[in-house]
C-alpha positions in Angstrom: -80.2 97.4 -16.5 -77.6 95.0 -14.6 -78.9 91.5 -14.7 -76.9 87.8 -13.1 -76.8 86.8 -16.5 -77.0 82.6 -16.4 -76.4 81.5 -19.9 -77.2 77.7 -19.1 -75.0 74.7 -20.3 -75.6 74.6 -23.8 -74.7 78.2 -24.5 -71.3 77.4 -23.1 -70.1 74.5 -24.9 -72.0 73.1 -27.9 -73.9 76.1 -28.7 -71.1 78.8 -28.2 -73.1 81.0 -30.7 -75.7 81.6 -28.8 -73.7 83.1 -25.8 -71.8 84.8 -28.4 -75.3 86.6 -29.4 -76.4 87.1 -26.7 -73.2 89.3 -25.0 -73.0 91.5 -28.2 -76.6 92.5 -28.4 -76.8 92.9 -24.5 -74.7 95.7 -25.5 -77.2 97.3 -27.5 -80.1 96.9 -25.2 -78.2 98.9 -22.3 -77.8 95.6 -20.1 -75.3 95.0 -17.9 -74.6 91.3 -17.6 -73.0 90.3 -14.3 -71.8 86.8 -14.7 -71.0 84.4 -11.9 -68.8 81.4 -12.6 -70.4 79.5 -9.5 -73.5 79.2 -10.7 -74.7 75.1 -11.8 -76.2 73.4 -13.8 -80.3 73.9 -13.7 -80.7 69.9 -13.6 -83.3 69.7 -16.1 -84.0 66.1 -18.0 -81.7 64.7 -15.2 -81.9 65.3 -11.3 -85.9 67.3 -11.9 -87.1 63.7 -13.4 -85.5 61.9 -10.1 -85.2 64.1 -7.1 -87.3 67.4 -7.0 -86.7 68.4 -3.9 -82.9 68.2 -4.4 -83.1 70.1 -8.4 -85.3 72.8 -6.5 -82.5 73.4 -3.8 -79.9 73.2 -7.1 -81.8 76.4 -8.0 -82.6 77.8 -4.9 -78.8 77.7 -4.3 -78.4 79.6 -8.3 -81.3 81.9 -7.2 -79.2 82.9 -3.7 -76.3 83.4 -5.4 -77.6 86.9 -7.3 -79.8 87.8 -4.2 -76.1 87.8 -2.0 -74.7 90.0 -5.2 -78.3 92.6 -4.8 -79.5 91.8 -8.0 -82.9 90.8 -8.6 -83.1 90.0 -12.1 -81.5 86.7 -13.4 -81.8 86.6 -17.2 -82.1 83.4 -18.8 -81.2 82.6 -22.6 -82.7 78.9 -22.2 -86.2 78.2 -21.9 -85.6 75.3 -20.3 -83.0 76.8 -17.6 -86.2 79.6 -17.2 -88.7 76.6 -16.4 -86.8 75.3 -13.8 -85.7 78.2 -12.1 -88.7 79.1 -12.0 -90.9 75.9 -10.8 -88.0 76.4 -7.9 -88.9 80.2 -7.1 -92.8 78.9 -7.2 -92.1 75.6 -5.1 -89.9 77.5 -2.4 -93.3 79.7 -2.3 -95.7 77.1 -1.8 -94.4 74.1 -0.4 -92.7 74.7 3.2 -91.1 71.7 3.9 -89.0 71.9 1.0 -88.4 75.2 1.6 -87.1 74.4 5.3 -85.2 71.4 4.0 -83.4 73.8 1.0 -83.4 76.3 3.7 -80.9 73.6 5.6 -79.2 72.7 2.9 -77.9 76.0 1.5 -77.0 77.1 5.1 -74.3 74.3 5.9 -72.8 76.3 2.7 -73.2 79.4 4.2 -75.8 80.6 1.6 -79.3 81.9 2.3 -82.1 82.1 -0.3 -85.0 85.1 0.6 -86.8 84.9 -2.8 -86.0 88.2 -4.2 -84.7 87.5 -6.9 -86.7 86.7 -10.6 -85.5 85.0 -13.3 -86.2 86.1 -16.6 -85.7 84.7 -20.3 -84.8 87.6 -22.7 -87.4 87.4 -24.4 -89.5 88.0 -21.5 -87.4 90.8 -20.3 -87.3 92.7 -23.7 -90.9 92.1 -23.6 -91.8 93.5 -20.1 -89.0 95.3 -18.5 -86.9 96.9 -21.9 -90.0 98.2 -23.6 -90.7 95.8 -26.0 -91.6 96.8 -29.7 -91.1 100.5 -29.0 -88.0 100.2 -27.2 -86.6 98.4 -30.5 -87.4 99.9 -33.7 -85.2 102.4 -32.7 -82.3 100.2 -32.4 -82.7 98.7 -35.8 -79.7 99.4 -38.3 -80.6 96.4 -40.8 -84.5 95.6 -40.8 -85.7 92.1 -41.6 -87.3 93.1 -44.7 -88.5 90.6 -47.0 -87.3 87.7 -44.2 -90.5 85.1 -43.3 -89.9 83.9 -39.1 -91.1 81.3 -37.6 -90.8 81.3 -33.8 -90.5 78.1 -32.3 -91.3 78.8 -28.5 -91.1 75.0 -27.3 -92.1 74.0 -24.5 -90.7 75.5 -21.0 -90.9 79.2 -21.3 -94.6 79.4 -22.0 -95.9 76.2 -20.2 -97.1 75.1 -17.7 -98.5 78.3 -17.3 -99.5 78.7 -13.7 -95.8 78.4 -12.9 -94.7 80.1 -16.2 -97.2 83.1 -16.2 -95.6 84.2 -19.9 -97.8 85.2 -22.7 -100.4 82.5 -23.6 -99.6 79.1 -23.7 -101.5 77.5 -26.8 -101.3 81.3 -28.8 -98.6 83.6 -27.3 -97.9 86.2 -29.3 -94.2 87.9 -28.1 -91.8 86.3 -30.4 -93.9 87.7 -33.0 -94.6 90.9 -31.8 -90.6 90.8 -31.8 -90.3 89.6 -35.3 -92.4 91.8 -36.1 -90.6 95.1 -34.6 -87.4 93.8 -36.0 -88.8 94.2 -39.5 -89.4 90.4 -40.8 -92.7 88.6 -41.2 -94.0 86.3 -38.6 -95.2 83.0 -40.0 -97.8 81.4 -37.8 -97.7 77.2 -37.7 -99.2 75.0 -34.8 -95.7 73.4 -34.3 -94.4 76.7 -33.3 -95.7 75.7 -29.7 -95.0 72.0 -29.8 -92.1 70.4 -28.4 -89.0 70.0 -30.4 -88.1 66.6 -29.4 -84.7 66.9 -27.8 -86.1 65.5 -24.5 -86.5 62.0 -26.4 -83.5 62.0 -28.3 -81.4 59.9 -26.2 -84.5 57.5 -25.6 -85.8 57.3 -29.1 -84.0 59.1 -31.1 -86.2 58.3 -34.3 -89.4 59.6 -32.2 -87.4 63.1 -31.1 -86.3 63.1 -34.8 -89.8 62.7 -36.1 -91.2 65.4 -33.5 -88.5 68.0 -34.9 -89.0 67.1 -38.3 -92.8 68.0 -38.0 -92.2 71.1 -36.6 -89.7 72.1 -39.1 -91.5 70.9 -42.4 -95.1 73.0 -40.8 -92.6 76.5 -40.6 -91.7 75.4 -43.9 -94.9 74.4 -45.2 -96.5 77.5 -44.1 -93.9 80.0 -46.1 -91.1 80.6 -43.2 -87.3 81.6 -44.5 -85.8 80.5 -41.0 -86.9 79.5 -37.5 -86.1 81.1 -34.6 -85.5 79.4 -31.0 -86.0 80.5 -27.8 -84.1 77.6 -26.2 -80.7 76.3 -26.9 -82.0 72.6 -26.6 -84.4 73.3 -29.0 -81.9 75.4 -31.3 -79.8 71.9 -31.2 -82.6 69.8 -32.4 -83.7 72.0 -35.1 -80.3 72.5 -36.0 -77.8 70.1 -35.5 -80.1 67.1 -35.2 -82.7 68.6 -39.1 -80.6 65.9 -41.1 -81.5 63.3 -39.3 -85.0 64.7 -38.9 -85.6 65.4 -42.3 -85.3 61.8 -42.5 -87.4 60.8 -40.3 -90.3 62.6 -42.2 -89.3 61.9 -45.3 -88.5 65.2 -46.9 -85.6 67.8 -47.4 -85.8 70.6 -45.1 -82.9 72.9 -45.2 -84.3 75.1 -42.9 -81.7 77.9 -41.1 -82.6 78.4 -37.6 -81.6 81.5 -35.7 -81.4 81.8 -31.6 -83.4 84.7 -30.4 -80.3 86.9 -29.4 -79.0 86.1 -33.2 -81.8 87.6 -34.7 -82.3 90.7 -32.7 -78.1 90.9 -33.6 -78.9 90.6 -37.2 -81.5 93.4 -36.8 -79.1 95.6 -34.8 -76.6 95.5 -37.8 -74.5 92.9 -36.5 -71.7 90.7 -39.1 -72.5 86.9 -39.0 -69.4 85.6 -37.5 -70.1 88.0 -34.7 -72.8 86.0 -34.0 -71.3 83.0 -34.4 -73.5 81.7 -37.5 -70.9 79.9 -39.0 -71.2 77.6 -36.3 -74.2 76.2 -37.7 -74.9 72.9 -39.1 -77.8 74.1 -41.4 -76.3 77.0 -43.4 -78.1 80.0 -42.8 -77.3 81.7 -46.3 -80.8 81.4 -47.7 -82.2 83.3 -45.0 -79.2 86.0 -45.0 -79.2 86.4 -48.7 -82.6 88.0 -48.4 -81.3 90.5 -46.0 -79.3 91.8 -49.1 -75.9 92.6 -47.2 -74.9 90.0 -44.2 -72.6 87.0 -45.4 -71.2 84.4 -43.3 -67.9 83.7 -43.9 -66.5 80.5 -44.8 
C-alpha cells in the first residue's frame, strides 16, 4: 500500500526513534512510504489556538500536496498531526467560506486542494485498511509474551469524535486489540484516555507534570510493564518529562514507554537500537528483559 507518509515535527528531531520505527516496520507491513520534504508543520498548540482559518489552509496546503502526487492515503504517526489534519479535511467540508478563502490562498501558489485525500494515524490504518489482528499474527517473530501494555491513546486521535470518527472515545479498544495480536497483555487504566499534559508544559509545567504523573502511576498501579504512545507529544511527556513528573506526584515511576511503531517492531523481531530505544530517557530494560532475548545496547 503506498501512503504520503507525514511523520510530523517531533519524529524528526527530538524524537528520532519514533521515525526510525516507524520506516523499518513499514517494511514489514508491505507499505510504501512516499515522503515529501515540502510538507509543514500541522500548527497545532500554536497557529490552531490563534488563527483557524489560516492552520486549516496550513493543512489544506499538506492535504493538496499528496492529492497532486495521486495518493489518497496520508499516514500520520502523531495523533496530534492526525487531529488537525483532520479538523481541516472536516472544516474544508463544512464551512464554505473558509474553503473559498483556502481555495485562494493555495492558488496564488499554484496548488489546488479537491479533498481526496484521508489522513490516517497507523494505528488507524493497521486497524481498518491492513487487516488488523489477522493481518499481524502472522508477522510476529518475537511475541510479547509475558509483557503487561498500557496504551496511552491521549487525546487527538480518538477525540473529538464527530471529527475524529476512531474507535470510541471514552472506551476504544484498538491499541488493545493490537497489544493483544502482538502477544502482550493489555492493561486497562482510566488515564489511558486522559491527556498527558504536554499541552501545559510550557504554561505550568508543575500542572502538565502532575497530569503525566497520574497517568503514568494508574498504568503502573494497575500491573503494566511499559506504556505505549500513540503520539510523539505524548511519548515526550511520559518519557522525557517521567522524572520530573514522578515528582510532581510524589512517587518513583520508572516506567519504559514504547511508541506504537516500536512495539509492533519489537513484535516483528526487530534489535533495539534499530528502533532507536537507546534514545530513551527512561530505560526500557525492565520491559525488554521480559521478552527474554532483545537488549539495548549501551
Amino acid at each position: 500500500m503506498k501512503v504520503a507518509y507525514f511523520p510530523g515535527c517531533v519524529a524528526q528531531e527530538s524524537g528520532k526513534e519514533l521515525d526510525m520505527a516507524t520506516r523499518a516496520v513499514a517494511k514489514v507491513l508491505d507499505l510504501e512510504l512516499v515522503e515529501f520534504p515540502n510538507f509543514s508543520c500541522c500548527g497545532s498548540g500554536f497557529i490552531d489556538e490563534t488563527n483557524e482559518a489560516l492552520n486549516v489552509a496550513i493543512n489544506a496546503r499538506n492535504l493538496a500536496i499528496a492529492e497532486k502526487a495521486g495518493i489518497q492515503t496520508i499516514m500520520t504517526v502523531c495523533s496530534t498531526c492526525q487531529g488537525m489534519l483532520t479538523h481541516a479535511k472536516k472544516v474544508l467540508a463544512k464551512d464554505k467560506i473558509i474553503k473559498k478563502r483556502t481555495d485562494a490562498a493555495l492558488g496564488k501558489i499554484g496548488m489546488k486542494y479537491s479533498g481526496t485525500a484521508t489522513p490516517k494515524h497507523m494505528l488507524q490504518l493497521v486497524v481498518e485498511d491492513l487487516g488488523g489482528a489477522a493481518k499481524l499474527k502472522p508477522l510476529v517473530k518475537r511475541p510479547l509474551k509475558g509483557l503487561k501494555v498500557g496504551a496511552f491513546y491521549g487525546c487527538h486521535l480518538i477525540r473529538p469524535h464527530e471529527i475524529m470518527e476512531f474507535d470510541d472515545p471514552e472506551y476504544p479498544h484498538s491499541f488493545e486489540d493490537v497489544i493483544r495480536a502482538l502477544g502482550a497483555e493489555p492493561v486497562m487504566y482510566r488515564g489511558r484516555v486522559m491527556c498527558c499534559g504536554f499541552p501545559i508544559q510550557f504554561v505550568k509545567p508543575l500542572s502538565g507534570e502532575k497530569l503525566a504523573g497520574r497517568q503514568i502511576l494508574d498504568a503502573k498501579r494497575n500491573g503494566a510493564d511499559a506504556m505505549a504512545t500513540s503520539c510523539p507529544l505524548c511519548h515526550l511527556s511520559l518519557d522525557t518529562y517521567q522524572k520530573e513528573s514522578g515528582k510532581a506526584v510524589g512517587a518513583s515511576l520508572d516506567m519504559p514507554v514504547f511508541h506504537f511503531p516500536q512495539l509492533l517492531g519489537l513484535a516483528f523481531g526487530m534489535d533495539a537500537k534499530e528502533l532507536g530505544l537507546p534514545r530513551h530517557l527512561v530505560d526500557t530494560k525492565s520491559a525488554l528483559e521480559k521478552l527474554g532475548a532483545v537488549k539495548v545496547p549501551a
